[in-house]
Structure formats: C-alpha cells, structure tokens
C-alpha positions in Angstrom: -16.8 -3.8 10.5 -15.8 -3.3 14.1 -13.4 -5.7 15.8 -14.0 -7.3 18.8 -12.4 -4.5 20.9 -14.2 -2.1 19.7 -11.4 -0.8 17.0 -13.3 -0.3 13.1 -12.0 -1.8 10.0 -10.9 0.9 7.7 -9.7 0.4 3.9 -7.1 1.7 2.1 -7.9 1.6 -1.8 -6.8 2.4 -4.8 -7.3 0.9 -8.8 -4.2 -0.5 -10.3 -4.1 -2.2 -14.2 -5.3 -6.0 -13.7 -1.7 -6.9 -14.7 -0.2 -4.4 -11.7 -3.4 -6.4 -9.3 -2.2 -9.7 -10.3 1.6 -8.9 -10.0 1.0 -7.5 -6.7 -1.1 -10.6 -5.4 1.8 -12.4 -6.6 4.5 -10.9 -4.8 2.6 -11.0 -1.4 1.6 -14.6 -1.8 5.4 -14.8 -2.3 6.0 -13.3 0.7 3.6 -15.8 2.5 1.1 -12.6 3.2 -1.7 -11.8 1.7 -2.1 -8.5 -0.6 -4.3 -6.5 2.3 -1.6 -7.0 5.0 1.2 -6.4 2.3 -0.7 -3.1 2.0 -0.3 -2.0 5.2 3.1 -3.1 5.8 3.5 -0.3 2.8 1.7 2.0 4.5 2.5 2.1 7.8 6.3 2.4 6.5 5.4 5.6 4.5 3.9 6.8 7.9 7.6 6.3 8.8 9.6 7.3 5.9 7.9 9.7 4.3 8.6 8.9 1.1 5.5 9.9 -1.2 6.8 13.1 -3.0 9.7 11.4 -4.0 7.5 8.4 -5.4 5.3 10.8 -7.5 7.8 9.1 -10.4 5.6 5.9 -9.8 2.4 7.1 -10.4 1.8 6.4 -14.3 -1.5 6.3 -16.0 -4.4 6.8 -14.1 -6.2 3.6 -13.9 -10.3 3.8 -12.7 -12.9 2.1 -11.8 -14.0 1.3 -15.7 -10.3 0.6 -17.2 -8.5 -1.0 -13.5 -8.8 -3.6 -10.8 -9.7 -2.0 -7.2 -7.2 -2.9 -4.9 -7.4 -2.6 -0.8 -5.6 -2.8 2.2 -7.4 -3.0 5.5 -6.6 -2.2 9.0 -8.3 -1.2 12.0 -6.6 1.3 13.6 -8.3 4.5 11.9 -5.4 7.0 13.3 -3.6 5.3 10.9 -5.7 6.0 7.9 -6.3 9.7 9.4 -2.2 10.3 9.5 -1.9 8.4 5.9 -4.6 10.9 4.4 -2.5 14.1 6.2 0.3 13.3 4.9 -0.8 12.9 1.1 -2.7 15.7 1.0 0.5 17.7 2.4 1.8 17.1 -0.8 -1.6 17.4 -2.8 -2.4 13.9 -3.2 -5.4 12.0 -2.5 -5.6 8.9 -0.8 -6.0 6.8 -4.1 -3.1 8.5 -6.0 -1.0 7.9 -2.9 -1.9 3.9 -2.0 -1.3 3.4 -6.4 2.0 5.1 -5.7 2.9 2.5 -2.5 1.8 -0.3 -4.5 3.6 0.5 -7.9 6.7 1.2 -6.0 6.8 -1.7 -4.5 6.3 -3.8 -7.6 9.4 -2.4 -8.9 11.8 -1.7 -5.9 10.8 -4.9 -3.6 11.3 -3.4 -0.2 9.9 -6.0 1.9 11.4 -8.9 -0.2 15.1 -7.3 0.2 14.5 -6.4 4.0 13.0 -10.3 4.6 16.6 -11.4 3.0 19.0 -9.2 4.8 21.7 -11.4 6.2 21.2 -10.4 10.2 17.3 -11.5 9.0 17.8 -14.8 8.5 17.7 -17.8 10.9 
C-alpha cells in the first residue's frame, strides 16, 4: 500500500502464542492504541536504545505459523524497517525473532504504561 505521499506501508511481523496475541491486544487497547501502532512505538524505541541482545532472555519457545497467532506492526517509513533489520541481524537475529522479543518484553516490563504514568507526564 503506498500512502498518499508517496511513502509505502511496510510490516513488521512476527507469531506470538494466541494467549501472548490476546494479552498484547489488551494492553494496547489499554493504552487507547491499537496493537500496530503499539508495535512501532516498540520499535522505533529499540532503534533508540538498542536493547535487543540484552532481550534475547525474552525470546522463549518459538511459536510458527501452525502452533501461533501472526502478529504485525505497520509503518510507512521503510528506513525504519531497513535500520530495524540491520540492527537484528548485527546480533544474528532475524526480523521475526527480534519483533517476538519487543513484544514479549513488553508484556512483562510495561514500558509504555510506566512512561505514560510518570509524574512530569500527567496533566
């Protein structure tokens, strides 16, 4: 899909455990985002941080397309996606293993629910 200025959607993917899917969904709608955007928020902050090898605690079973749930995140800047893929395979992941790792972090440490509650962050 290209947007109306010309950028193209590009996905970010990966296949989580229906229970992670649903849990995830749950903490976005929470949030008052949908899972897609939470996804990038994830991702674009990894871009940031750099935090993936550290994460490689998170990435438990591998989950695939006949056991799991495929989950995305979409975007349309594809510099981003280009940068995201560079920096997992740095460490030897691919870009799969690395959005599971974003999203099962997240499930357990709640970054974005912590930083939206931050004192100076509230009205």
């Amino acid at each position: 899909m290209v947007a109306a200025d010309g950028r193209r959607d590009v996905q970010f993917g990966c296949y989580l455990t229906a229970d992670e899917a649903v849990r995830l969904t749950r903490y976005a709608e929470s949030l008052q985002i949908n899972r897609p955007n939470l996804g990038i928020l994830l991702i674009v902050r990894e871009l940031k941080c750099r935090r993936l090898q550290e994460l490689a605690r998170w990435e438990g079973s591998p989950v695939t397309k006949t056991n799991g749930v495929r989950v995305t995140a979409r975007g349309n800047y594809s510099e981003t996606k280009d940068r995201f893929r560079q920096q997992a395979s740095s460490i030897g992941l691919g870009m799969d293993e690395a959005v599971a790792m974003l999203f099962r972090s997240e499930l357990e440490e709640c970054w974005l629910e912590q930083s939206l509650a931050f004192p100076g962050n509230r009205p």
